[in-house]
VEXRO-220437 format. One record per residue (C-alpha): x, y, z; residue number from 0. Coordinates in nm, 3 decimals, always signed. Example, Ala and Ser with C-alpha at 12.3 -4.5 7.8 and 13.67 -1.06 7.14 Angstrom:
% VEXRO-220437
> +1.230; -0.450; +0.780; 0
> +1.367; -0.106; +0.714; 1
% end
This chain:
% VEXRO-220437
> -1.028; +1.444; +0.779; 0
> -0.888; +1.163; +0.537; 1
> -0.556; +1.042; +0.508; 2
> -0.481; +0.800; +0.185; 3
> -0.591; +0.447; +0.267; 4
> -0.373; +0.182; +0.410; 5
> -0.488; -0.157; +0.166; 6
> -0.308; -0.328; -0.115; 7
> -0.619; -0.402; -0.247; 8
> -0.734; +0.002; -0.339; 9
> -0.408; +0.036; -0.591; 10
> -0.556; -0.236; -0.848; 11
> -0.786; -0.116; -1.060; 12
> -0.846; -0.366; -1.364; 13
> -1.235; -0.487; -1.392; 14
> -1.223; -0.860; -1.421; 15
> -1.625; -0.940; -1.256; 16
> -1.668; -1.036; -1.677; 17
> -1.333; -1.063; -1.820; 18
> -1.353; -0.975; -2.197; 19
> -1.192; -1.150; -2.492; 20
> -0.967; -1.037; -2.719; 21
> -1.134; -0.906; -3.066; 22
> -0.994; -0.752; -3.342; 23
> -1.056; -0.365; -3.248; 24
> -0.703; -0.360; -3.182; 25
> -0.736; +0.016; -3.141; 26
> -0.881; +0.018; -2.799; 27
> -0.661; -0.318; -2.627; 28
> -0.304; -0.218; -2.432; 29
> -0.239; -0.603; -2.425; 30
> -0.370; -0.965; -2.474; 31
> -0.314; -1.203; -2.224; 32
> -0.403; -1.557; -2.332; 33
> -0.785; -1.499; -2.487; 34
> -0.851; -1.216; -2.279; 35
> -0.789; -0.889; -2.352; 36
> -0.633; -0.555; -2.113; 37
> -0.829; -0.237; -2.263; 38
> -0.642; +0.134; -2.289; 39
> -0.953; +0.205; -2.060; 40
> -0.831; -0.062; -1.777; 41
> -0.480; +0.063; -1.801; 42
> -0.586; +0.437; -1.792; 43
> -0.757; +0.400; -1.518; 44
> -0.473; +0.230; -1.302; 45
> -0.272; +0.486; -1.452; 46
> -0.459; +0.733; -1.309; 47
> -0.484; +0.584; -0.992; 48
> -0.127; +0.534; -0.959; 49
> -0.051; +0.917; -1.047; 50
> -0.266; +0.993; -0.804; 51
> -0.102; +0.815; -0.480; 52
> +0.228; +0.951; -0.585; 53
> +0.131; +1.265; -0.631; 54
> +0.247; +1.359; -0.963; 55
> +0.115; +1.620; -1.232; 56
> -0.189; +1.455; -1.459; 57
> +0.049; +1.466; -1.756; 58
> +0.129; +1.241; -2.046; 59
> +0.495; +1.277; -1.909; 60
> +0.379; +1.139; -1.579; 61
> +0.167; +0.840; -1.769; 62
> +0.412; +0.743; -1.968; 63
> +0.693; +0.682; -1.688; 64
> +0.482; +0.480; -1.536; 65
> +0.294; +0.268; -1.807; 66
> +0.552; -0.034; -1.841; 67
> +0.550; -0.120; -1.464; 68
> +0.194; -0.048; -1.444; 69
> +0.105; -0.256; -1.756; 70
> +0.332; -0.543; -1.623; 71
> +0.136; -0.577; -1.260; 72
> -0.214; -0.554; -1.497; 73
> -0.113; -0.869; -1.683; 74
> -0.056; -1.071; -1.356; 75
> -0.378; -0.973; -1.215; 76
> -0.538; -1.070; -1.606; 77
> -0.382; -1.440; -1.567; 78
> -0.529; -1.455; -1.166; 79
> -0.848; -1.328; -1.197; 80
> -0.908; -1.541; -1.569; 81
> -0.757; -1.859; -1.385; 82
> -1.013; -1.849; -1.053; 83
> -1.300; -1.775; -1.304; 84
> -1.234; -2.069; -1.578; 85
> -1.182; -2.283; -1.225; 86
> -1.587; -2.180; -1.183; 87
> -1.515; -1.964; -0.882; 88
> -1.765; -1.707; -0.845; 89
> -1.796; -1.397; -0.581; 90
> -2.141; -1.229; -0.502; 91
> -2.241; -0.879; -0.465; 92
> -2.295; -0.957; -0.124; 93
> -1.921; -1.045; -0.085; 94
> -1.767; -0.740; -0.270; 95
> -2.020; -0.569; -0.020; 96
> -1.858; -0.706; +0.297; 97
> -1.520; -0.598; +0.165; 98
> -1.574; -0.277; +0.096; 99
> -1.765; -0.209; +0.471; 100
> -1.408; -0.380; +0.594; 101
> -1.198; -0.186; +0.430; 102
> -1.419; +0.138; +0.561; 103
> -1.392; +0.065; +0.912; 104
> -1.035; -0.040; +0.904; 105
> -0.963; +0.341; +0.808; 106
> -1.253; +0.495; +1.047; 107
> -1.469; +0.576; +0.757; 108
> -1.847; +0.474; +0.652; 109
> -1.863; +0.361; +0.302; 110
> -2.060; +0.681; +0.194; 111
> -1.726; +0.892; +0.304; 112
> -1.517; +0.592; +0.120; 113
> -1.734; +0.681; -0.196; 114
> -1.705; +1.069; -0.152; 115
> -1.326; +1.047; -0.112; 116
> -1.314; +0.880; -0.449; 117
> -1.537; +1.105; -0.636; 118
> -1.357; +1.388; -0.509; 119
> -1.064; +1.212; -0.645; 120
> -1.225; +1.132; -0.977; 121
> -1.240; +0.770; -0.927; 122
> -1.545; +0.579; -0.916; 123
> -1.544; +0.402; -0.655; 124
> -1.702; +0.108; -0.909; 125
> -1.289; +0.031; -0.957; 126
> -1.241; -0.020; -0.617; 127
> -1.499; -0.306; -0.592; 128
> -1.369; -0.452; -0.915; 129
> -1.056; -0.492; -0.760; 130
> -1.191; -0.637; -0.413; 131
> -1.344; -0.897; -0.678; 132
> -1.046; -1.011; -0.864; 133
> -0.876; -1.020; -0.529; 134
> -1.118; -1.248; -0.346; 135
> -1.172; -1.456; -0.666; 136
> -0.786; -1.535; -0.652; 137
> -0.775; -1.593; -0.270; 138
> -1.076; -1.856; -0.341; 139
> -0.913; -2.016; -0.604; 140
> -0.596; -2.051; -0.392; 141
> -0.771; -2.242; -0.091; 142
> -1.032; -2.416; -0.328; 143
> -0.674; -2.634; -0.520; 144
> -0.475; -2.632; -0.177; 145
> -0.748; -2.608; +0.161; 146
> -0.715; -3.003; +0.175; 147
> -0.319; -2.970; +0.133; 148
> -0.253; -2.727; +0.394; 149
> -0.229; -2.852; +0.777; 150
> -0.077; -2.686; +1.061; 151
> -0.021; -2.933; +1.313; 152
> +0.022; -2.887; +1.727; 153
> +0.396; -2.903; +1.624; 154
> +0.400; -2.647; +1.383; 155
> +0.282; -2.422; +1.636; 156
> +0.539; -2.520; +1.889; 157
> +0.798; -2.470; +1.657; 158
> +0.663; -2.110; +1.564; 159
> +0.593; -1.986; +1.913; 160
> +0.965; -2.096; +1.997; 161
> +1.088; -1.872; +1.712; 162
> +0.881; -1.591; +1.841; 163
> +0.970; -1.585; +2.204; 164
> +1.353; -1.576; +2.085; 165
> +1.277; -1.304; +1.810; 166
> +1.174; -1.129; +2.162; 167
> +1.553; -1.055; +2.240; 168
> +1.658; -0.920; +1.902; 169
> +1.534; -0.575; +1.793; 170
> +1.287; -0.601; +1.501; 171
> +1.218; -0.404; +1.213; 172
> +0.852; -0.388; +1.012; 173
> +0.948; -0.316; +0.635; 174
> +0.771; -0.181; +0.304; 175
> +1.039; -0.253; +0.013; 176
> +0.976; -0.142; -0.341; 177
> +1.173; -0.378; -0.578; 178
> +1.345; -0.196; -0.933; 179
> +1.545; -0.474; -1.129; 180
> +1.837; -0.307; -1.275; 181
> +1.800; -0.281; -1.635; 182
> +2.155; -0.427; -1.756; 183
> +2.109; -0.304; -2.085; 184
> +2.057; +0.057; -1.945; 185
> +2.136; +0.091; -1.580; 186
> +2.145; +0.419; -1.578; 187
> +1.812; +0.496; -1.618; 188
> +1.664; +0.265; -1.392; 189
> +1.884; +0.475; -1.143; 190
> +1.725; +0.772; -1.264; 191
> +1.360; +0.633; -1.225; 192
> +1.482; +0.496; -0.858; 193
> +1.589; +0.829; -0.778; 194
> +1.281; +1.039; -0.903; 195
> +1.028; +0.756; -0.726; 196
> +1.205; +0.831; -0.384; 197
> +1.193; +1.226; -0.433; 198
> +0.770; +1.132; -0.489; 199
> +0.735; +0.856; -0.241; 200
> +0.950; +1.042; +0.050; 201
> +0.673; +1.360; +0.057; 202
> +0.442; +1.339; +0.328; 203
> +0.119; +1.188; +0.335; 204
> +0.215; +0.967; +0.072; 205
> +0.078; +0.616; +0.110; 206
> +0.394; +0.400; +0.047; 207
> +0.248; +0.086; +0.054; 208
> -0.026; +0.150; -0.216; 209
> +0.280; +0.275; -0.409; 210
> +0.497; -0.031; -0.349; 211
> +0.182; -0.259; -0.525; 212
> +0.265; -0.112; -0.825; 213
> +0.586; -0.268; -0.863; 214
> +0.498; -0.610; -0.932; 215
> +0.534; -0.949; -0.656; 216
> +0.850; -0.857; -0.525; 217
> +0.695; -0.525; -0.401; 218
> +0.516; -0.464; -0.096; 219
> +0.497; -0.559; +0.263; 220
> +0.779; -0.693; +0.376; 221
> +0.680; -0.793; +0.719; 222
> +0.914; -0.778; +1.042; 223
> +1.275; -0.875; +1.005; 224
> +1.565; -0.892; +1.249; 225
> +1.913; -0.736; +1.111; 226
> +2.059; -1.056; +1.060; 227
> +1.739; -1.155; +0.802; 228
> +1.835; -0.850; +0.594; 229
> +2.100; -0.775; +0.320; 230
> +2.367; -0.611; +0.504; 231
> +2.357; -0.321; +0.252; 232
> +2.010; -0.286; +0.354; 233
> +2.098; -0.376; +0.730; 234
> +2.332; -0.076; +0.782; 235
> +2.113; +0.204; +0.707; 236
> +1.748; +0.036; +0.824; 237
> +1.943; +0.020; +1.156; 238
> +2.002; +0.393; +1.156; 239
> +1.645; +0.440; +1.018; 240
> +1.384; +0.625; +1.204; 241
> +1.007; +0.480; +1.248; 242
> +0.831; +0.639; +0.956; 243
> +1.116; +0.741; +0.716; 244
> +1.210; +0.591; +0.374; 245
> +1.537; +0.544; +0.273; 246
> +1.741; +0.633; -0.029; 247
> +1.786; +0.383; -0.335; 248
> +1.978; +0.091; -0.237; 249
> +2.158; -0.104; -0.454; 250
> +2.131; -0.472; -0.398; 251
> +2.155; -0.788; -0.616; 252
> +2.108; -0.640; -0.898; 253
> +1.825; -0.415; -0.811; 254
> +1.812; -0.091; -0.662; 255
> +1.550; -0.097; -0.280; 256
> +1.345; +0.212; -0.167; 257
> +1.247; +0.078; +0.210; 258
> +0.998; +0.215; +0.425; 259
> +1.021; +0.154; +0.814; 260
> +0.684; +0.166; +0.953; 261
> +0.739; +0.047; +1.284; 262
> +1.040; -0.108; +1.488; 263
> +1.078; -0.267; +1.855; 264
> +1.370; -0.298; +2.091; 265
> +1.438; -0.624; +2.215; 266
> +1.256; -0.667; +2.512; 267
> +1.031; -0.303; +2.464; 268
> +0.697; -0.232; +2.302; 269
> +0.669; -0.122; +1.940; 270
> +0.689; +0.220; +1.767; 271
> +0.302; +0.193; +1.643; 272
> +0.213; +0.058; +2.048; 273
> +0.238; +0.376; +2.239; 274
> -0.089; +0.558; +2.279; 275
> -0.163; +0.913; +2.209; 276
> -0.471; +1.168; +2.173; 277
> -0.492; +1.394; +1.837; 278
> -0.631; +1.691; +1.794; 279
> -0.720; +1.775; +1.397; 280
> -0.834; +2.112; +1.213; 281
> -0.923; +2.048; +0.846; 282
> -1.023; +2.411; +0.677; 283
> -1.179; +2.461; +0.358; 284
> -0.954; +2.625; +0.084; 285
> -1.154; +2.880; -0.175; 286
> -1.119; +2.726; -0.502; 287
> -0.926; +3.053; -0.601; 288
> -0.660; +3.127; -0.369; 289
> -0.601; +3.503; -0.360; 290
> -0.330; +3.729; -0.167; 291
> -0.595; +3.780; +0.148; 292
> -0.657; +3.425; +0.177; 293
> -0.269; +3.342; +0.197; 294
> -0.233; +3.591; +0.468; 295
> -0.512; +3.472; +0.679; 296
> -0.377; +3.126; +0.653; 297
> -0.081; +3.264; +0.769; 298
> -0.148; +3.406; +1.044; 299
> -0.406; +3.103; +1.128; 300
> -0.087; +2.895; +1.126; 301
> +0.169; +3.126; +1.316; 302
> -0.162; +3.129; +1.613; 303
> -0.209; +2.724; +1.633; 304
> +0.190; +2.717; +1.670; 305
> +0.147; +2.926; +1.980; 306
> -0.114; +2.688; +2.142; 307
> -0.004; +2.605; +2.440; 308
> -0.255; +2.291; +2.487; 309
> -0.498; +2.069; +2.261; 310
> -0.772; +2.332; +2.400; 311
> -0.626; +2.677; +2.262; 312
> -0.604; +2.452; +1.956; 313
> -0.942; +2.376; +1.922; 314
> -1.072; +2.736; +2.009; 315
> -0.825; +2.897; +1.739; 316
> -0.969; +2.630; +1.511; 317
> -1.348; +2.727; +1.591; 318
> -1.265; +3.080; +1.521; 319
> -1.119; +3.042; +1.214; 320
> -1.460; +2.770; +1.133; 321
> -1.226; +2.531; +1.080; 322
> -1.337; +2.132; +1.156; 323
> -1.201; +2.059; +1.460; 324
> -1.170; +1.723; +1.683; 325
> -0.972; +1.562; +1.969; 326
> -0.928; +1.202; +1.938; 327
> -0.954; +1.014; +2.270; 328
> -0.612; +0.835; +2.342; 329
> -0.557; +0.565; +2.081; 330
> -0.259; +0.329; +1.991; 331
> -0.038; +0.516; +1.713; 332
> -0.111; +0.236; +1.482; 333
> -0.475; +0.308; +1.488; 334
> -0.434; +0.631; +1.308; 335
> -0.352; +0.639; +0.917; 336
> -0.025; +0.535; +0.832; 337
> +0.145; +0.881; +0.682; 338
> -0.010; +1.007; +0.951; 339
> +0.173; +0.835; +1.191; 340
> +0.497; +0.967; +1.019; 341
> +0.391; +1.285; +1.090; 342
> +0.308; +1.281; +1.466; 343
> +0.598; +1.093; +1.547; 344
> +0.769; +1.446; +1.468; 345
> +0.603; +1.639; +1.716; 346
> +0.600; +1.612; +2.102; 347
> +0.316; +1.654; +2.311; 348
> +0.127; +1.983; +2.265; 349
> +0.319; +2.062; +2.000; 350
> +0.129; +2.106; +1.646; 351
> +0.205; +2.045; +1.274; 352
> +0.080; +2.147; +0.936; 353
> -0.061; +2.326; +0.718; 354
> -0.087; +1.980; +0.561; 355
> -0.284; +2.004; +0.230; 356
> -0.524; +1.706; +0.164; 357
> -0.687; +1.786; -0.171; 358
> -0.956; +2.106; -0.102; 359
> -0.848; +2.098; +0.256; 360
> -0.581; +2.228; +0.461; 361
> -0.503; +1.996; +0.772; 362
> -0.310; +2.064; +1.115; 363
> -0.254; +1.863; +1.411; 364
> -0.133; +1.895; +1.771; 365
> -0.044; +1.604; +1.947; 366
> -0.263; +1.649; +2.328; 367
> -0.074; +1.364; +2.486; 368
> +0.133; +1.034; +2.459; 369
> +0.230; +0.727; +2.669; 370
> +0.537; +0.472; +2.645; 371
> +0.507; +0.167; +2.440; 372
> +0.371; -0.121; +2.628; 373
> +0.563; -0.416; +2.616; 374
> +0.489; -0.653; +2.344; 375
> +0.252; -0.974; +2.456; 376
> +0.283; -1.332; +2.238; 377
> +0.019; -1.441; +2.039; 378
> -0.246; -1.650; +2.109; 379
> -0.156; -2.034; +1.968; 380
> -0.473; -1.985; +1.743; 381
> -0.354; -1.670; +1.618; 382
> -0.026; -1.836; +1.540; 383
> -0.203; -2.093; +1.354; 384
> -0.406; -1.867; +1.141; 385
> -0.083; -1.644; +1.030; 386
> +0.128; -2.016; +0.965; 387
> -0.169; -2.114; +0.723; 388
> -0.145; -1.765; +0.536; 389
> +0.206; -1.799; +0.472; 390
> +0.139; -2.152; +0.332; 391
> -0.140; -2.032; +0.128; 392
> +0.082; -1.743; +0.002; 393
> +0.365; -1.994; -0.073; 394
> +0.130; -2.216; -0.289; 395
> -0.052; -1.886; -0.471; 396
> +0.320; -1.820; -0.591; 397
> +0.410; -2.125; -0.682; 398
> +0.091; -2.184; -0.889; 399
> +0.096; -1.828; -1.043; 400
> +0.476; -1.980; -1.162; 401
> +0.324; -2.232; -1.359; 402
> +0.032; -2.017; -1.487; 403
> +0.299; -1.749; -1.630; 404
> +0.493; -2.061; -1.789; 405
> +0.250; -2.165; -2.026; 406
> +0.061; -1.807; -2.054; 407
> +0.005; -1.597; -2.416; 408
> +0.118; -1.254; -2.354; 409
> +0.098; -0.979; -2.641; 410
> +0.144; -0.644; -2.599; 411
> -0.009; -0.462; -2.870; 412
> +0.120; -0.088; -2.808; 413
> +0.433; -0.069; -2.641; 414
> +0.803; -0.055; -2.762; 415
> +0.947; -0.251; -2.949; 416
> +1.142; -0.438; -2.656; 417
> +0.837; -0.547; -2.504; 418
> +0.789; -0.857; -2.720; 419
> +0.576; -1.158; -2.554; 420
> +0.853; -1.358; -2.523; 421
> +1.016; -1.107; -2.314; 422
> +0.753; -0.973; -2.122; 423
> +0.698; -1.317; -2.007; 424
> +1.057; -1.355; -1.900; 425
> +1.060; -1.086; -1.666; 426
> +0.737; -1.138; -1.509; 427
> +0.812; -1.543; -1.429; 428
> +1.157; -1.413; -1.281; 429
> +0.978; -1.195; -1.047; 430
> +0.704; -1.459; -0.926; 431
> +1.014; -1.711; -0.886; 432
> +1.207; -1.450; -0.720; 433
> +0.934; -1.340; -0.482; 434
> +0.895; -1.339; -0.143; 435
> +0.545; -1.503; -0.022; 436
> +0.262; -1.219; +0.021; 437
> -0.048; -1.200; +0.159; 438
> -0.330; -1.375; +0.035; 439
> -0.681; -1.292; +0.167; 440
> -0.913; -1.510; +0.314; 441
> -1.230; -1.486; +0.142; 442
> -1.535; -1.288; +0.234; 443
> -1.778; -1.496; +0.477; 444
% end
């Protein structure tokens, strides 16, 4: 059983391991950025990618609603990935390696089911480590020009720990925000494309932080936030909000907010993602060519699991029907994948869910047992240190991809009109001044 990995890193396709320069086959480049060029290859491929983790029809329709934004996040990742390398930082094979076996385990997979999942996809899963190398090249960069800079002193610690024992006795909420700048020229259509990317992000199984990626800096993990850290617009309905669910378009400072809330915790309680459960998972095998008798046996497969009275009638109506089946032992919710998690916080114990289709495979669940949230414990002082010198790095990788947009040459050589250089530029500086710090990764030992 797969569910859609859980990693910024997998939505960013562009190959940068030998960045090329711009020549004058104009025909094949989507954009120059300085010297270097963005190919109709690079941006296909993200394209695809992109279409694929939303869900939507392989069309030109679907490709071309999502180009601009697509194109927009490409040419940020150009200026990183072109910056680290003209610095002289390098990455090995060994590195990209490490990554990839990381990324594997963190979704209880080997890298041989990693790879499979991808070709079954049609993805090679050659993007994914091009992507794990522009990312670590940029992360190197960032504590190569500020590792000497950054100190977290016994006071900084102090200071932190204070703020999270007091954060202990206000509730907190764990947010995903995707970011769409109203258009002021047309703001009814960025309406429109707010509306349609809720009606794709809101299905289940959708991964809505490989979506949110998409969507430039502004995008993406927002971290945990109290109510009073919030716009109150945004406040009044996260409040209301469910664990798992996604909220309509908000409008907000001149931008419309699709928010996901993975996980939230009561002052004083344990979070959503804390209590433990055990799983128990039937993945069949679809013919390629669904006919009438197939339907009805699925049918009727379904209507029997939904009588199970325990995870054990499950699993012998799954055998019958030589279905896949497992029982997880009894793991912490925020072990499992998170659309999963969505899912099974629907369902009660020894209740069941699905049919759930996951490319050629149907999936169901029943949920064999559950147990409270325990309560939350503080973080080690070392721990604290490690997350205060992320957010420092992360502070300094914005600032320095600021000045690296300032002076940058941006040409698009196939878009509308409207996209001139001068423009583009505009709009992406606005969102790396505008941004809140995100993650940067440490690089690979």
């Amino acid at each position: 059983m797969f569910v859609f990995l859980i990693l910024i890193s997998v939505l960013n396709l562009s190959l940068y391991s030998q960045a090329p320069k711009a020549s004058a086959d104009k025909a094949h480049i989507a954009a120059v950025v300085n010297q270097y060029v963005i190919t109709d290859r690079e941006l296909d491929c993200r394209l695809d990618f992109a279409i694929a983790t939303l869900n939507m029809p392989k069309t030109k329709e679907s490709k071309d609603s999502m180009r601009h934004s697509v194109l927009q996040n490409l040419i940020v990742e150009k200026l990183q990935a072109t910056s680290a390398i003209e610095a002289g930082i390098s990455i090995s094979d060994a590195d990209v390696k490490n990554s990839l076996e990381n990324l594997a385990h963190d979704n209880n997979m080997t890298v041989d089911q990693l790879t499979n999942k991808f070709k079954e996809m049609g993805i090679k899963i050659e993007t994914l480590k091009d992507r794990m190398r522009a990312q670590v090249l940029w992360a190197r960069f960032i504590r190569a020009m500020y590792g000497k800079q950054v100190t977290i002193t016994d006071s900084d610690i102090e200071k932190e720990y204070g703020k999270l024992q007091r954060a202990f006795d206000s509730d907190q909420y764990e947010l995903i925000e995707i970011i769409l700048p109203i258009d002021s020229k047309n703001p009814a259509k960025t309406k429109q494309d707010a509306d349609s990317l809720y009606r794709q992000v809101s299905k289940p199984m959708t991964n809505f932080l490989m979506v949110a990626t998409q969507f430039g800096a502004q995008s993406g993990y927002a971290g945990w936030k109290n109510l009073k850290q919030m716009d109150e617009e945004v406040a009044n309905v996260i409040q209301k909000l469910p664990a798992g669910e996604v909220t309509k378009p908000i409008e907000v400072q001149n931008s419309y907010r699709i928010i996901k809330l993975i996980d939230k915790k009561l002052a004083g309680q344990g979070s959503f993602r804390s209590r433990k459960i055990s799983v128990a998972s039937l993945s069949i095998r679809l013919p390629e060519d669904m006919t009438q008798e197939n339907i009805m046996i699925l049918e009727n497969i379904t209507q029997h699991l939904k009588n199970a009275k325990n995870c054990n009638e499950f699993k012998k109506i799954g055998n019958d029907a030589h279905g896949h089946t497992e029982i997880s032992p009894e793991q912490p919710m925020a072990s499992f994948p998170e659309p999963l998690q969505v899912i099974l916080d629907k369902v009660g114990a020894n209740q069941s869910t699905g049919p759930i289709q996951n490319g050629p495979d149907v999936n169901f669940f029943m949920v064999c047992t559950v147990k409270n949230p325990e309560k939350e414990t503080m973080p080690s002082k070392k721990e604290i240190k490690a997350n205060l010198e992320q957010k420092e790095f992360s502070r300094q990788a914005i600032r320095l991809l600021n000045k690296i947009m300032s002076v940058a040459r941006i040409a698009i050589t196939n878009e509308t009109p409207v996209a001139k250089n001068n423009l583009v530029k505009e709009k992406l500086v606005k969102k790396v001044e505008s941004a809140e710090p995100g993650p940067v990764l440490a690089p690979a030992a």
